[in-house]
N, C-alpha and C positions, 0 to 999 in steps of 0.2 A: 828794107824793101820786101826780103822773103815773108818777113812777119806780117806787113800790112796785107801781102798778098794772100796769106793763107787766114787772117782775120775774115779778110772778104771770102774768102770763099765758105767759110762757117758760115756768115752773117746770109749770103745768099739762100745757103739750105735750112736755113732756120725760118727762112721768110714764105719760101716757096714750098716747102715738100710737107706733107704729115708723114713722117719718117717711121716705118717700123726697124725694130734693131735690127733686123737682117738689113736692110738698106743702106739705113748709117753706117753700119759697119762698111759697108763698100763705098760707099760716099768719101766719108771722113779719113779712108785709106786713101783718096787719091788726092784730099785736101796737104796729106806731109807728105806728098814725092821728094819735094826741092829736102824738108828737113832731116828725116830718117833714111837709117841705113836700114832697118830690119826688112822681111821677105815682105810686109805689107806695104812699106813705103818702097820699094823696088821701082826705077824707073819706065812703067811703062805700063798700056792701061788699067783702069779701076779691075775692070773684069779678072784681066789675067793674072792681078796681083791677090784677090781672093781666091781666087780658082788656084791656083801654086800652094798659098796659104793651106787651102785644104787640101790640099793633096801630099803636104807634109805632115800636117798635126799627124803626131804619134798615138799610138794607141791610148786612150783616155782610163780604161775601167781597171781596178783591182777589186777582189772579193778574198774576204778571208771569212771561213767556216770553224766555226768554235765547236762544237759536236760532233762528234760522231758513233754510231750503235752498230753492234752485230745480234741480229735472234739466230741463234741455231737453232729453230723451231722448227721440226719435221711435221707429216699429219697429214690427212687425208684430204683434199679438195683446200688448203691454204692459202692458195692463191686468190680464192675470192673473197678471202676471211678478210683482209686487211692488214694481217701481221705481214710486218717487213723484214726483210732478211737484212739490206743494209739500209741504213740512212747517214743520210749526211745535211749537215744546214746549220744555219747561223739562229740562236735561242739564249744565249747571253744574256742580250737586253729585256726579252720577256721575263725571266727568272733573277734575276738581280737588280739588287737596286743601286743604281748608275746616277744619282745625280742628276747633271748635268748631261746624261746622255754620252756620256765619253766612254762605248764600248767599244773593246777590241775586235769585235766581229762584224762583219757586213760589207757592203759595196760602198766604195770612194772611188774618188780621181785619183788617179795617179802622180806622182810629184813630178815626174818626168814631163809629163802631159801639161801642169800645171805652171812650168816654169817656162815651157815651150810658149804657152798665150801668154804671160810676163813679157817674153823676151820679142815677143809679135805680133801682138793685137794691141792696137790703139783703144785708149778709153771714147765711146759718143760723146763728144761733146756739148754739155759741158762738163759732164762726169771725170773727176779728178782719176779714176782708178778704171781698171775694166769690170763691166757689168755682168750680172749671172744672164742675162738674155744674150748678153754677143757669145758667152762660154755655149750657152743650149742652143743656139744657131750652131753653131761650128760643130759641137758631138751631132746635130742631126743630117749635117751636109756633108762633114770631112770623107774621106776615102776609107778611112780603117774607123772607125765608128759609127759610120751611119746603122740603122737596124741592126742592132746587135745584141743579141739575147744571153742570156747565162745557158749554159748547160752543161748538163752533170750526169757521169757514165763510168761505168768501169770500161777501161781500154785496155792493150797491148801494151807495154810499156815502150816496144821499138817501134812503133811507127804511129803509136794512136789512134786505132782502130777500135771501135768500139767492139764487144766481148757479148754477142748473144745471148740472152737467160735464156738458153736450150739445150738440152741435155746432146743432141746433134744438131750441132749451130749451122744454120742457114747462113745464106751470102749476104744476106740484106738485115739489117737491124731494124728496128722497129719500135716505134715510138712510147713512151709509156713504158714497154716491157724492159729494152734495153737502154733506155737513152731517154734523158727529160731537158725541157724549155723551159726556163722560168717564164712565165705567160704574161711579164712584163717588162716590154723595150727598154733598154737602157736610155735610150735618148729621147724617149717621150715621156710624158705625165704618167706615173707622180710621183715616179724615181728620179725624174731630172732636176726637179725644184728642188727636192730635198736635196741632193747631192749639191747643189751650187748653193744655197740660201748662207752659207757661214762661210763661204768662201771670201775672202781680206786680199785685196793686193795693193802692195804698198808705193810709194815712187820708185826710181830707178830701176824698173823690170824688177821688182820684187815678190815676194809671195809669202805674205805675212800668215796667214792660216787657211790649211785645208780644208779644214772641217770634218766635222763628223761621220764616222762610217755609219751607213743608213742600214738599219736591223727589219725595220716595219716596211712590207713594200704597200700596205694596205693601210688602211685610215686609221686614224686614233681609235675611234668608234667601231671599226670593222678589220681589227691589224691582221696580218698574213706575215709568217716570216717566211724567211727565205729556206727552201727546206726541199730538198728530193729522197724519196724511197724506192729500194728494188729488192727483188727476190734474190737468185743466187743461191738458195737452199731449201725453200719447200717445193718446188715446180713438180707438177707432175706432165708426163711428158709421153704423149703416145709413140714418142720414136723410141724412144728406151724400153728395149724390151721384156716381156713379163719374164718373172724370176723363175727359176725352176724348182720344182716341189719339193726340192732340199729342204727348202726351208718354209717362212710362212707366206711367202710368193708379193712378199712388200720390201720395203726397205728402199725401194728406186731415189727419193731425197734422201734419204742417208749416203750414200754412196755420192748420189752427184755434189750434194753440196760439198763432201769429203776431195772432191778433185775438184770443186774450187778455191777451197782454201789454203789446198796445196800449192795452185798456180799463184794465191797471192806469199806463201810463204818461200815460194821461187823469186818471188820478184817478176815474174811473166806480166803478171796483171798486176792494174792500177785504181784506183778510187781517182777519178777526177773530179774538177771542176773549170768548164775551157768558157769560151765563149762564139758564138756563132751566128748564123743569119738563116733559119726555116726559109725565108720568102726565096734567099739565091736559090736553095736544092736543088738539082738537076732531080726530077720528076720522072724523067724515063732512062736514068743512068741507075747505077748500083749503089749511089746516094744518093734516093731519093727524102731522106728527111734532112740531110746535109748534118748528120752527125759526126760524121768521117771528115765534116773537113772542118777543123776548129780553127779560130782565124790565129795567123800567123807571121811571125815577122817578116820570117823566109819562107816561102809558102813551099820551096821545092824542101824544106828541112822537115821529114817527117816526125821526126824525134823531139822537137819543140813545139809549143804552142803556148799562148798566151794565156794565164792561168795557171792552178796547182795541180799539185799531182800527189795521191795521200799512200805510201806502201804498209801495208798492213799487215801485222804478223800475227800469227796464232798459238798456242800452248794447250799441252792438255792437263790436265788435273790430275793425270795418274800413268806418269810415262811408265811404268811397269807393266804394263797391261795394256795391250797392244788395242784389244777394244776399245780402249776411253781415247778418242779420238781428239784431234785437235780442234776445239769448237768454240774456243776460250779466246777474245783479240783481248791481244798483251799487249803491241807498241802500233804506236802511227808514227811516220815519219813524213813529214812534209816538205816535198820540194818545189820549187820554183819549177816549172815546165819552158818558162820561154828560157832558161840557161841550165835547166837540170840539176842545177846544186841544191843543195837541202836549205831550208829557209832561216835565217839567222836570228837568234831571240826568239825561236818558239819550240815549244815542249808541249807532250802531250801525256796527259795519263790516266788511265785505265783502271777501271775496275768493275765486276762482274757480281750475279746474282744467279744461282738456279733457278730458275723456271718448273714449277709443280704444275700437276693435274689439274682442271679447274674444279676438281669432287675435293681436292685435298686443301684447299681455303677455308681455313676457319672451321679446319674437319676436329672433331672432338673427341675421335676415338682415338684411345691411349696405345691400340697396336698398329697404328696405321699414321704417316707421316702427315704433317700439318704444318701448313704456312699460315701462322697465326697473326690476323687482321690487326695494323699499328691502330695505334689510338693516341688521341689528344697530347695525353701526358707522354706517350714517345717521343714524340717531335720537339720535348721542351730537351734531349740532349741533345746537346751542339753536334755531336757526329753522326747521329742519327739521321738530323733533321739534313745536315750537307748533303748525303748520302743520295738520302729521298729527294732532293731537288735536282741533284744532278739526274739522277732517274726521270724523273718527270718531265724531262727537257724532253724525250722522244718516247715516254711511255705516259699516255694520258692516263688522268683518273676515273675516267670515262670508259677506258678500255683494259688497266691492268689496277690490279690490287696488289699490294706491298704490303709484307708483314714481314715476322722472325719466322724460320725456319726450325722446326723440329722434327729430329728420325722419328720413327716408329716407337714406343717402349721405353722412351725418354721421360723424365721428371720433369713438372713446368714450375717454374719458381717467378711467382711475378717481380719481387724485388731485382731479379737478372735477366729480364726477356733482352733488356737492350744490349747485352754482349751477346745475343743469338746473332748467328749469319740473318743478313737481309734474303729475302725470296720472293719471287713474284708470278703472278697469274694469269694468265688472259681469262677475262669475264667471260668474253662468247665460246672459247671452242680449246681445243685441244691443242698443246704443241707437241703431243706425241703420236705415234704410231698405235695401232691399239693395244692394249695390253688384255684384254681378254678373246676365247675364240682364235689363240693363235696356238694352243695347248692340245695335240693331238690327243683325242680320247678324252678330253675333260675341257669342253667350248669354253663352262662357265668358269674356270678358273681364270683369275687377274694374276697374271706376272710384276704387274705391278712396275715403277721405273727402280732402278739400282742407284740413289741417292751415296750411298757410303764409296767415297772413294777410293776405301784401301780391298775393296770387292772389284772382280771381271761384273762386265755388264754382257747386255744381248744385243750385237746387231741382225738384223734380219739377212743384209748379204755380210754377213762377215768374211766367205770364201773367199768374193771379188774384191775384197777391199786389203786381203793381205794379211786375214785376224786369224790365229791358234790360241786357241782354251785351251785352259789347262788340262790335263791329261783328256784333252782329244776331246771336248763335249762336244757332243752334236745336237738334233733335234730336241726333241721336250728337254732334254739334260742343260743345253743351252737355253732356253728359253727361260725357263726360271729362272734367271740368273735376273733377270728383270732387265726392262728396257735402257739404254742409256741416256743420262741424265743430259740435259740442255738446258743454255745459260744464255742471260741476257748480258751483253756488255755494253757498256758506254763509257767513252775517249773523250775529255773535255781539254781542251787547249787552254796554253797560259800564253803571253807573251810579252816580252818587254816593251814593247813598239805600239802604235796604233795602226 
């Protein structure tokens, strides 16, 4: 009797409604009251048993970032150059070749999430399984994923707060400088299709395949990965105040970015990536861009949040010498933020390049150092060519040049360029401070930067940052000691898992 009666009640809606999946799905939930136990067949009306339904589904998205870069690039007016101090983003699937698409980085459903519609969403009938239109109805209605955007910030590590790029941080963050949106809803076009199109579920509340983690948030034709940058080390900053004629009255990004990366080798600060809603922000509170409040299980738990959390550490090249600062990232460790524990099957590693002058590319003069331009035939050794790809995940060829590295007075032997250290360049501008005109009594002199690491370098505040030269240098005496050397790094993630 329950059967014939819930036959008729399918047969009625098939006759009368032109049904969109949001409908059906409320429909056909009040069609199995008598038959199901699940929160959708719950005895009592259609409304109230969608409405419950969404107001449990669990949070839907996870994101995993396979890259990560630090430039210790210091310089004059940087910040509107382009060069980044960090980045972070998912570039796997652009730079390798995947097959099938089965890369380890990018945005997917969560399995928790995915097993929750298994265990409570009815298939439209006649549909033997549930369909990706009732999954993208539910992430754009439910309670904890409707409007919900990526976003990625260095924070506090106790309570997630996001971390100012100001030399004296203000109350209020601010968009772009401290804090970015992926500029694409999770629960709308054309993250949603692609997240649910491979989704499988099988009979008995099953869940035969997730699918693929989505790398392209943009078209075949016009792709966009997922990807944010921030400073953190070149800023120049009118609150930090002018140097004194000790020295050459610059060095202000030296110094600060030096008590950034100290906070991150505290553990203070964090590299995240959370998730959040721009449209909630209270607008005339102290979040007004809604950075500060990333969504959450427990919303009063300041110390979690839904999302990762990257701690970063740094090394310097020449711990004898107090000058050669720590500008080098050595380890990422990645943890879960909504439980805080470090992430299981994933590893990460590291490795780095100097950064030369953009006069010292392809320079030909035998007393003066050169980052000599790769060519064709370099890239046919297998370590070379890894090397350069993983570089190019965050240093376009557009904007940085890669070659071998040679001192100054060095022998060039082309049968061995390729065991030269790799090095690289910015096209447009400088990552240094100046190195001529800082030489009291002789402007035109170039101090040039201090490549050799078993050499003290020069910083500009070296007093404030804690630096003793050897036997007491000071002015010109310190100066020529040449600028200190800066490095590009890049962290590429492995992992067991999808």
């Amino acid at each position: 009797m329950k059967m014939m009666k819930n036959l008729a009640c399918r047969r009625w809606i098939s006759a009368h409604l032109p049904l969109t999946a949001s409908v059906c799905l409320l429909l056909l939930a009040g069609c199995n009251i008598q038959q199901e136990s699940s929160l959708l067949s719950s005895k009592t009306s259609t409304k109230d048993a969608v409405t419950r339904t969404l107001d449990a589904t669990p949070f839907a998205f996870d994101l995993a970032v396979d890259t990560i870069s630090y430039n210790s690039c210091v310089g004059v007016n940087l910040n509107q150059s382009g060069i980044h101090g960090i980045k972070i983003g998912v570039s796997e699937g652009f730079v390798d070749a995947n097959g099938s698409g089965a890369v380890k980085g990018g945005i997917k459903l969560r399995s928790d999430f995915l097993q929750f519609i298994a265990q409570n969403v009815q298939p439209n009938y006649p549909a033997p399984t549930v369909s990706s239109s009732q999954i993208q109805y539910i992430l754009k209605n439910s309670t904890a994923n409707a409007d919900t955007y990526i976003q990625y910030a260095v924070r506090t590590a106790t309570d997630l707060r996001v971390v100012p790029d100001t030399i004296q941080p203000s109350n209020t963050p601010m968009m772009v400088r401290d804090g970015v949106y992926e500029g694409v809803p999770l629960a709308e076009e054309p993250l949603i299709s692609q997240m649910t199109k491979d989704l499988k579920f099988g009979p008995n509340k099953t869940v035969l395949s997730e699918g693929a983690r989505v790398y392209n948030i943009g078209t075949s034709t016009a792709p966009k990965a997922l990807e944010a940058s921030f400073g953190y080390s070149n800023i120049i900053d009118e609150t930090f105040s002018a140097d004194a004629a000790a020295n050459d009255g610059q060095g202000a990004a030296e110094e600060y970015s030096d008590k950034v990366r100290a906070k991150f080798n505290t553990g203070t600060y964090l590299l995240t990536q959370t998730f959040g809603n721009p449209l909630a922000a209270d607008t005339t509170g102290s979040d007004s861009t809604g950075l500060n409040s990333p969504k959450r299980k427990v919303a009063t738990d300041l110390t979690k949040a839904y999302g990762r959390g990257y701690q970063l550490s740094f090394v310097t090249k020449n711990a004898g010498y107090s000058s050669w600062r720590k500008n080098v990232l050595n380890t990422v460790v990645e943890r879960d933020l909504e439980t805080g524990q470090q992430v299981a099957g994933v590893s990460w590693t590291c490795e780095n390049v100097v950064i030369m002058k953009t006069n010292e590319f392809n320079n030909k003069k035998i007393d003066q150092p050169a980052c000599s331009q790769l060519t064709a035939a370099d890239l046919t050794n297998v370590n070379v060519a890894k090397r350069v790809k993983n570089l190019r995940r965050h240093y376009s060829e557009a904007d940085w040049g890669v070659g071998f590295f040679y001192p100054k007075n060095s022998a060039y032997n082309p049968a061995t360029r390729t065991a030269q250290p790799l090095c690289i360049v910015n096209k447009q501008t400088d990552c240094y401070l100046p190195t001529t005109g800082i030489v009291v009594g002789s402007p035109s002199e170039d101090v040039g930067v201090q490549y050799d690491t078993t050499q003290e370098c020069y910083l500009s505040r070296a007093p404030n940052m804690g630096v003793t030269y050897v036997g007491n240098k000071v002015g010109n005496d310190a100066r020529r000691l040449g600028r200190c050397p800066q490095f590009a790094s890049i962290c590429i993630r492995s992992s067991t898992s999808y």
